[in-house]
C-alpha positions as CSV (number, residue, x, y, z in Angstrom):
1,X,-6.0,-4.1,-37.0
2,X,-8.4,-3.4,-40.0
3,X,-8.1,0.0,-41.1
4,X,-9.4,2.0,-43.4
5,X,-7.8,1.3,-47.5
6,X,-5.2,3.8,-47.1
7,X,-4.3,5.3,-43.7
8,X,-3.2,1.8,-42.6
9,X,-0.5,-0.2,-45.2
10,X,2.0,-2.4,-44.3
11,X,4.1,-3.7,-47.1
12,X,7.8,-5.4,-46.3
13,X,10.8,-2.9,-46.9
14,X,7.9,-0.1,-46.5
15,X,7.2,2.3,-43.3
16,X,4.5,1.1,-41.3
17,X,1.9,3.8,-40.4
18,X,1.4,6.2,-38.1
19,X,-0.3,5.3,-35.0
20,X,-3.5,7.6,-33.9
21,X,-3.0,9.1,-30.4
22,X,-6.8,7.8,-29.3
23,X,-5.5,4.0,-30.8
24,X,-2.5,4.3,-28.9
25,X,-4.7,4.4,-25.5
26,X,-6.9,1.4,-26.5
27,X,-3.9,-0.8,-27.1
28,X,-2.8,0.3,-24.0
29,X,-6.3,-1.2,-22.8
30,X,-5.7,-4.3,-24.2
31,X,-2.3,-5.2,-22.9
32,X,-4.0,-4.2,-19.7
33,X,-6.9,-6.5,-20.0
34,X,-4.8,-9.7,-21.5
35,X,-2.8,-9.3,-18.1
36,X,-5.4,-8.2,-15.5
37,X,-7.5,-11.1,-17.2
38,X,-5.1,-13.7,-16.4
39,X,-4.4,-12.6,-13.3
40,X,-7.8,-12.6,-12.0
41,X,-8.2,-15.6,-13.1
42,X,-4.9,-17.0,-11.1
43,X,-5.9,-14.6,-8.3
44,X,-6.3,-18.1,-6.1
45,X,-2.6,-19.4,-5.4
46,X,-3.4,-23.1,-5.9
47,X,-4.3,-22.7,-9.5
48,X,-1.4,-24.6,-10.7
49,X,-2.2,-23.6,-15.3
50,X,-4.5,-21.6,-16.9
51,X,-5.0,-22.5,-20.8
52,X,-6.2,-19.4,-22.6
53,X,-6.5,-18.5,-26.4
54,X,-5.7,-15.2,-27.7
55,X,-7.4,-14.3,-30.9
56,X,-6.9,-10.6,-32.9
57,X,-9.0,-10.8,-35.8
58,X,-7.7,-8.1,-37.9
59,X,-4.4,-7.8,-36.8
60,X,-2.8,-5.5,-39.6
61,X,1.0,-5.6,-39.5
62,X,1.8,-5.6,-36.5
63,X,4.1,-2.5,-36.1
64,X,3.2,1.3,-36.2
65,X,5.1,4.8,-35.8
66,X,4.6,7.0,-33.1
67,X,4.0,10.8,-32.7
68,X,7.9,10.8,-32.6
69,X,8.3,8.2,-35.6
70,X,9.5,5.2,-33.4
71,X,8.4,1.6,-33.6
72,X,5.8,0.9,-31.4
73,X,4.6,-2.9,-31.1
74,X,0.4,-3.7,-32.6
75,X,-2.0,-5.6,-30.5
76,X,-0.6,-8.8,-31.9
77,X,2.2,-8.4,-30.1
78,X,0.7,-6.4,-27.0
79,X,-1.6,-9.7,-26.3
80,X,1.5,-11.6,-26.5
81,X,3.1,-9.1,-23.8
82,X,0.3,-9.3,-21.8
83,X,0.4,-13.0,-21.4
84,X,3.8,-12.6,-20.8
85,X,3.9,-9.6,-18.2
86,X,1.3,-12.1,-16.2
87,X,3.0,-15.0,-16.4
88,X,5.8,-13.1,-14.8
89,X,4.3,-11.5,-12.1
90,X,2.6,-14.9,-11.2
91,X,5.9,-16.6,-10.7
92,X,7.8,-13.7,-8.4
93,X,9.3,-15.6,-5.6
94,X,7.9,-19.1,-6.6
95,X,9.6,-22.1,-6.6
96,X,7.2,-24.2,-8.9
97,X,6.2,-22.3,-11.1
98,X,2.7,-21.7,-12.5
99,X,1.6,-22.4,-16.1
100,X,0.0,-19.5,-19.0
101,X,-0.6,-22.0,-21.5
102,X,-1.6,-19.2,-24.1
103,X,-2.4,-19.9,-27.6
104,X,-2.2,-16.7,-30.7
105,X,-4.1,-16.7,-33.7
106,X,-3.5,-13.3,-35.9
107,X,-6.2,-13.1,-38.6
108,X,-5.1,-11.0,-41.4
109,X,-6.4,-10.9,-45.0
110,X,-4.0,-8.8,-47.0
111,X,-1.4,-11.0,-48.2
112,X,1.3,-8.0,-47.9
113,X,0.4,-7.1,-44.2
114,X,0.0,-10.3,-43.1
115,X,4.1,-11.4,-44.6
116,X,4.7,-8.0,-42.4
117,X,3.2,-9.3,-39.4
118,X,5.1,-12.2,-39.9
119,X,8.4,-10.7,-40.4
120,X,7.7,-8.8,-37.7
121,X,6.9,-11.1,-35.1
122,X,10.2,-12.7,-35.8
123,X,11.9,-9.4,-35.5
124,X,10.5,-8.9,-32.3
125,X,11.3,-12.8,-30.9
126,X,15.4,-12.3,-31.9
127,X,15.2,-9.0,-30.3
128,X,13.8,-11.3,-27.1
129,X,10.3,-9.1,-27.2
130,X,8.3,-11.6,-27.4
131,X,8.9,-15.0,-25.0
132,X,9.9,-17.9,-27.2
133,X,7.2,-20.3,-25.6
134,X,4.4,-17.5,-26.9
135,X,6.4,-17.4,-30.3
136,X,6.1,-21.0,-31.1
137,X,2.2,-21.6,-30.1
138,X,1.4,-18.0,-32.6
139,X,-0.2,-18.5,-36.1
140,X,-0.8,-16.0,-38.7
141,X,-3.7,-17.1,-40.5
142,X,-3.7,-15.4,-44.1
143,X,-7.7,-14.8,-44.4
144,X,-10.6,-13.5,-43.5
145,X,-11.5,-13.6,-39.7
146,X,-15.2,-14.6,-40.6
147,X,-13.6,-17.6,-43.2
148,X,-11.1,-18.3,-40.4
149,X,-13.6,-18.5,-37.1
150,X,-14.9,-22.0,-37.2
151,X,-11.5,-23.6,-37.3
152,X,-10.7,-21.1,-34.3
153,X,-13.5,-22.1,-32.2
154,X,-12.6,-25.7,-33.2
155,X,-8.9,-25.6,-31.8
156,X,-10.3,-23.5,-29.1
157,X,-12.9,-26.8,-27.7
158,X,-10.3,-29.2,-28.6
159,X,-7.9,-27.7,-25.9
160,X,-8.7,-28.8,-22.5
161,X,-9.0,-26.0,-19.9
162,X,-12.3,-24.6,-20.0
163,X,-12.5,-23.3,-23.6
164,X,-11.4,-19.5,-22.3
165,X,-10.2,-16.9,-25.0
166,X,-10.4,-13.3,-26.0
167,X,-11.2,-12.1,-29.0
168,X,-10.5,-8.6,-29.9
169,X,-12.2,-7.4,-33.3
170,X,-10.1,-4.0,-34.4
171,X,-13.2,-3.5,-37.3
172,X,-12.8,-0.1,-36.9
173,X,-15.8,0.4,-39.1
174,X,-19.2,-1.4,-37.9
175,X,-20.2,-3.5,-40.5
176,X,-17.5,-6.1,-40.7
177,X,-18.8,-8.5,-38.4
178,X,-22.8,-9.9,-37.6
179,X,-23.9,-10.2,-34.5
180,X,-25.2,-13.5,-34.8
181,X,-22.0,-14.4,-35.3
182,X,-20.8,-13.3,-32.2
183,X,-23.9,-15.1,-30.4
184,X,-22.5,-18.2,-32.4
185,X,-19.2,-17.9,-30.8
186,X,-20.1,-17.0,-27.5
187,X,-22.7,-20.0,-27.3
188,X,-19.7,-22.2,-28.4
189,X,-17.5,-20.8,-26.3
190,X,-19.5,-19.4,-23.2
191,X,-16.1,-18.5,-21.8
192,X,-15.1,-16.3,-24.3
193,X,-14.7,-12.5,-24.2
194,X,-15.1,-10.4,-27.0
195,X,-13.6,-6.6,-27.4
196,X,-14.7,-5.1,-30.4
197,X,-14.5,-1.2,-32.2
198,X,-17.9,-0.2,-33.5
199,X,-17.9,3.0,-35.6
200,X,-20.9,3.9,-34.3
201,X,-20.2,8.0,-35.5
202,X,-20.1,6.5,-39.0
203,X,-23.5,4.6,-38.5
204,X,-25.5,7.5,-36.8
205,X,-24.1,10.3,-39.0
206,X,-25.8,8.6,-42.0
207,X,-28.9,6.5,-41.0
208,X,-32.0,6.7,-42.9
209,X,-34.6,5.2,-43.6
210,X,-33.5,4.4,-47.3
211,X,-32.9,0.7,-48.2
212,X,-29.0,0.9,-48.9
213,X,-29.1,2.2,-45.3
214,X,-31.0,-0.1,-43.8
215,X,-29.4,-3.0,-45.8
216,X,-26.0,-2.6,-44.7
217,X,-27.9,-2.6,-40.7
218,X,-29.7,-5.4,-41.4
219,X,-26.3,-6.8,-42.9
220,X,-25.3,-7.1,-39.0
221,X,-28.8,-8.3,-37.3
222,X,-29.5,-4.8,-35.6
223,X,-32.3,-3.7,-38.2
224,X,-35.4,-4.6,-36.2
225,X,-34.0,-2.1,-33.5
226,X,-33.5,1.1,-35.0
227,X,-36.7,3.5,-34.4
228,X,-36.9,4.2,-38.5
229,X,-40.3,5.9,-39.2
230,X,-39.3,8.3,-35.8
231,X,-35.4,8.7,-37.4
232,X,-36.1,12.5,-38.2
233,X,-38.1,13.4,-35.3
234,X,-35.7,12.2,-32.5
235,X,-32.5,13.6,-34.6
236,X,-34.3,17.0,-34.9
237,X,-35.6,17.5,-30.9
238,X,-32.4,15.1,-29.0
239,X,-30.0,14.8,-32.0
240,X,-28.7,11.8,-33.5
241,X,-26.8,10.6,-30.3
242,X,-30.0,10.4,-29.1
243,X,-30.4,6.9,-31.2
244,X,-27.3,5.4,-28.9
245,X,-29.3,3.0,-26.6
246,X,-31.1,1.5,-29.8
247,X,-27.9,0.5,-31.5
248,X,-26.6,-0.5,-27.8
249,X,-29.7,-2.4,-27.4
250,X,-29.5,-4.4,-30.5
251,X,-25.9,-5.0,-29.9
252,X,-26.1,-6.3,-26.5
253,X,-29.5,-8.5,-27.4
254,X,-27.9,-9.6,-30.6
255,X,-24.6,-10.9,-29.4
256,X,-26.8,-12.4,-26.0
257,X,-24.1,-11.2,-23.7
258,X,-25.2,-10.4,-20.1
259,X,-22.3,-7.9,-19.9
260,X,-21.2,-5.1,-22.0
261,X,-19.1,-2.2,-21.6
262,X,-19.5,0.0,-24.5
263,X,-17.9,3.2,-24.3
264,X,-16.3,6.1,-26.5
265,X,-12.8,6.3,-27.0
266,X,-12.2,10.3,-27.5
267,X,-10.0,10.9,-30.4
268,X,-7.4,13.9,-30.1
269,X,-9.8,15.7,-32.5
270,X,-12.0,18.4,-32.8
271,X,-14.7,15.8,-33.3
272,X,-15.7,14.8,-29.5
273,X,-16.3,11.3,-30.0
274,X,-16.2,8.6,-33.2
275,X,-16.4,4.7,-32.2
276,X,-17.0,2.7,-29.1
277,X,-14.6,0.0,-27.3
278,X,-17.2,-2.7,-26.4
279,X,-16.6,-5.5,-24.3
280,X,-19.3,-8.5,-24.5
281,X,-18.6,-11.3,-21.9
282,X,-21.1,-13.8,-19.8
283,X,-18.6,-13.0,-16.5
284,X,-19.2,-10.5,-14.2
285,X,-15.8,-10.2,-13.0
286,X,-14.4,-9.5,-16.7
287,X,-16.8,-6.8,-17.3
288,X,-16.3,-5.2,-14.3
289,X,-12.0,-5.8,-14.5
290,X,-12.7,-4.0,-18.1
291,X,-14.5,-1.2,-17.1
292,X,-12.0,-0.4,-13.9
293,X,-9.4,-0.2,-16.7
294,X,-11.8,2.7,-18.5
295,X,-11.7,4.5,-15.3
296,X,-8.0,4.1,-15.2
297,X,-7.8,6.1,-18.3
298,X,-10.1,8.3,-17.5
299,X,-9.5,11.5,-19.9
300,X,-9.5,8.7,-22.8
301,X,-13.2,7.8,-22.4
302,X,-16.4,8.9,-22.2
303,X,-20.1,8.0,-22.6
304,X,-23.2,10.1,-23.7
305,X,-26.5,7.9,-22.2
306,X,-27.2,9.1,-18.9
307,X,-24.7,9.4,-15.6
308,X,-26.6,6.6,-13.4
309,X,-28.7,4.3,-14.6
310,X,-29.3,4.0,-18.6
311,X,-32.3,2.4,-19.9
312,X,-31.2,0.2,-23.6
313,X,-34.2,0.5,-26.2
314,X,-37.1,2.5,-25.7
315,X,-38.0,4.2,-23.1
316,X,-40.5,7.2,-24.2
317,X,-39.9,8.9,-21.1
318,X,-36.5,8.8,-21.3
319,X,-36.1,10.3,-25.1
320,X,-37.9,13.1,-23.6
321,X,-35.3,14.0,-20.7
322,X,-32.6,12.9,-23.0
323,X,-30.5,15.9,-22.9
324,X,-27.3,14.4,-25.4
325,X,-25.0,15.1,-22.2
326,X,-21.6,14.2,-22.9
327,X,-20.1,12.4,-19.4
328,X,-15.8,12.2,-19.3
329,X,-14.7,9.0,-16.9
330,X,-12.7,11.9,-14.7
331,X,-13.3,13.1,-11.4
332,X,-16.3,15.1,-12.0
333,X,-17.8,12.4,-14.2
334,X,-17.1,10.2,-11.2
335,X,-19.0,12.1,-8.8
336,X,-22.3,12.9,-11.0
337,X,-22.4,9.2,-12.1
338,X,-22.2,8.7,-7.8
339,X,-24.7,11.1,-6.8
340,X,-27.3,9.9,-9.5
341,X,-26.9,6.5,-8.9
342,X,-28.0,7.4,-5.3
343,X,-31.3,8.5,-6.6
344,X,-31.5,5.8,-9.4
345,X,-30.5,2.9,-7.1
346,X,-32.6,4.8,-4.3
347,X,-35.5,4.4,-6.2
348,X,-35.0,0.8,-7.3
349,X,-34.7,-0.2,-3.9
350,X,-37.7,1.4,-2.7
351,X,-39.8,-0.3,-5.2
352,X,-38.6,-3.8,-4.1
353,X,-41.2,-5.9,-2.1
354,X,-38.5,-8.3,-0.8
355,X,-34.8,-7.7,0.5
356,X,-32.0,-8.0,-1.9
357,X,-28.3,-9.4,-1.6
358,X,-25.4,-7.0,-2.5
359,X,-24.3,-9.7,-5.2
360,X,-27.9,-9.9,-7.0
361,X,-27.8,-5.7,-6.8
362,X,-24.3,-5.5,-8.4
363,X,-25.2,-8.5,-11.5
364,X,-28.7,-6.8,-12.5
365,X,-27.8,-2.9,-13.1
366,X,-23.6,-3.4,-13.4
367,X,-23.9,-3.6,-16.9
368,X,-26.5,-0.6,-17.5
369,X,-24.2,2.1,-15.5
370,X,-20.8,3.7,-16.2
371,X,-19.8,2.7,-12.7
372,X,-17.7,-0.3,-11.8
373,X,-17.8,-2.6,-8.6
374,X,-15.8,0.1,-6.3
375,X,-18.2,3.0,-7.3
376,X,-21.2,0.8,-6.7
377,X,-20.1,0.3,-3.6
378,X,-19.6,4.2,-3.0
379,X,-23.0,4.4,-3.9
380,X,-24.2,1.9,-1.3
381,X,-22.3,3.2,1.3
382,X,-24.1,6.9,0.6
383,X,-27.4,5.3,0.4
384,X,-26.4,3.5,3.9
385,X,-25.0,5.8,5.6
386,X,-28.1,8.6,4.9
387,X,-30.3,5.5,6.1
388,X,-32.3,5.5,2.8
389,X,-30.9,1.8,3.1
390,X,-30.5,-1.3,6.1
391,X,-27.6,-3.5,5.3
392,X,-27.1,-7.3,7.3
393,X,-24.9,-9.5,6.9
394,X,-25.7,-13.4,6.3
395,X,-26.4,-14.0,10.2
396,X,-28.9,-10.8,9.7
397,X,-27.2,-8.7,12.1
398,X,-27.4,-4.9,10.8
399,X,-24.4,-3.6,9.5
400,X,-22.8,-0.1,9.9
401,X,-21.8,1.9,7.2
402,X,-18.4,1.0,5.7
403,X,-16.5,1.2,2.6
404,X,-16.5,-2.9,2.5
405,X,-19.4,-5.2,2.2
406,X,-19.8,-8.7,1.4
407,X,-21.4,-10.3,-1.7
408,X,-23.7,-12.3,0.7
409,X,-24.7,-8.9,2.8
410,X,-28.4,-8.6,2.2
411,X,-30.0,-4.6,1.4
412,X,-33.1,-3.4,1.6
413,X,-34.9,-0.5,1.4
414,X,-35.5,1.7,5.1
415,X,-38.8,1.7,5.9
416,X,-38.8,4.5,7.8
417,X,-37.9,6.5,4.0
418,X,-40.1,7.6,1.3
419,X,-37.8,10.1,-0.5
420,X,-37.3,7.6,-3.7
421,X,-41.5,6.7,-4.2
């Protein structure tokens, strides 16, 4: 993980750093993801292998202190336990056994924390940590993730399985990597996921319209859509969290991803919020597996665009309601993101000519709503069962309410309602 010059040093025969309580909760998010990804994947028994490459491109050392000054394990190695926790839990009970053919590449430019990782990872395979199969197909690549991509990507299509990796991007500042160079490798690689730190506090807290500042934007492709002759108007009536969607509209049009969680992890601070997780991926089922996993640890994130449908860019008419309202993914932020999806998703609905299916609701507005698949589905189960909404299934019989409905189950609005025109 790149860190900032001298919080995070790993030298061999040294202590490792400390580990930040808020960092300890997204590693814990990307364990989860490397295993719920595979799984998903192998959700259908008959998938005999699934060939997957795991990519951290600023891996740091590898190994950390806790609040309590013991070891705890980096993402290189959490990816590796991931891949290993799934494999295991695939093969409970099974005779012939199914296949995680996982590749690991650890990018890590400073020559002293990259001989840590090293040393580390070997620590960790004698201590049997780390599965000896996952051991021999890792690589720590001395060098800069952007000098070290291309040959990635290359191993990555030479491998034959459908060319599926995750790449997780620890920048911790946001300036480290272009977004036209994660277009690049998602075009190469259309089944690639990419989760990625963005230190969007720094970025906000000192935008200006000066050329320095708009250099080191335009240094990662987002320049064109920052607002900068309205910069001191919006901070002064909404504040500079106000200037959210633009970034998050650059980000997501920049990298052309379909899909993107982006979402605050909350520091144990008395500064609310600092940098976003985002998750950029052309599936609908990892985006929505990713943002489950945010509800999951709900006290950890948070979000401050609005609690049902957000609009990315400009939207005049939504600067002016923007009220800066800070949303937590707990039960309260649960149940306002639900009740004003009603209304969003009401009014959506009602300004359809033709009938919809649930499937084509859920891909067009999953990725511009804290919600995931389940609360959707809350959402359209209120909507139904008020009889704002008529649900059928394929054979157009009308359905009752329920808390399941199928992909293929077509809405539309009730014409008997008007309360969303």
């Amino acid at each position: 993980m790149a860190k900032t010059e001298d919080k995070y040093f790993w030298q061999v025969g040294h202590r490792p750093p400390i580990l930040d309580q808020h960092s300890a909760v997204k590693h814990s998010i990307v364990e989860q993801y490397v295993q719920q990804y595979i799984e998903t994947l192998m959700s259908m028994p008959t998938m005999p292998k699934l060939t997957l490459t795991l990519v951290d491109g600023f891996a740091g050392g590898g190994e950390y202190l806790n609040d309590k000054a013991e070891s705890v394990d980096g993402t290189p190695l959490l990816m590796m336990r991931g891949a290993y926790l799934a494999r295991a839990n695939l093969n409970v009970g099974r005779r012939t056994l199914r296949e995680v053919d996982a590749e690991f590449f650890f990018v890590e430019k400073k020559p002293q924390s990259a001989e840590y990782l090293s040393q580390h990872l070997e620590k960790r395979r004698v201590e049997g940590a780390v599965a000896q199969q996952d051991f021999a197909r890792s690589k720590v690549l001395k060098g800069g993730f952007l000098d070290e991509l291309p040959g990635i990507v290359k191993r990555i299509k030479e491998r034959k399985g459908g060319n599926r990796a995750i790449f997780l991007l620890d920048q911790y500042s946001y300036n480290a990597v272009p977004m036209e160079k994660l277009r690049w490798l998602m075009t190469e690689l259309p089944n690639a996921e990419v989760i990625m730190t963005f230190n969007v506090d720094s970025l906000l807290t000192y935008i200006s319209d000066t050329e320095p500042n708009r250099k080191a934007v335009r240094g990662i492709g987002i320049e064109k859509y920052i607002p900068w002759t309205q910069l001191g108007q919006i901070k002064a009536e909404h504040g500079r969290a106000a200037l959210q969607r633009y970034v998050a509209h650059g980000i997501k049009t920049e990298t052309g991803a379909p899909y993107m969680t982006l979402f605050f992890v909350r520091p144990d601070s008395a500064n609310p919020w600092s940098y976003w997780l985002v998750h950029l991926s052309r599936q609908y089922k990892a985006h929505d597996v990713m943002k489950s996993l945010h509800w999951e640890h709900s006290s950890e994130f948070g979000h401050e665009l609005e609690p049902g449908l957000f609009i990315l860019g400009y939207d005049p008419k939504r600067d002016e309601q923007y009220t800066g309202q800070s949303i937590l993914f707990d039960t309260g932020g649960a149940q306002l993101c639900i009740e004003t999806l009603k209304d969003d998703l009401g009014r959506v609905l009602s300004s359809r000519q033709e009938p919809l299916t649930l499937r084509q609701l859920l891909t067009e507005h999953i990725s511009n709503t804290i919600a995931d698949e389940a609360r959707l589905k809350m959402v359209i189960r209120g909507l139904h069962a008020e009889g704002n909404i008529v649900v059928s299934n394929k054979e157009d019989r009308a359905r009752r309410p329920s808390k399941h409905y199928n992909a293929s189950d077509i809405i539309e609005y009730s014409p008997q309602r008007r309360f969303f025109t």
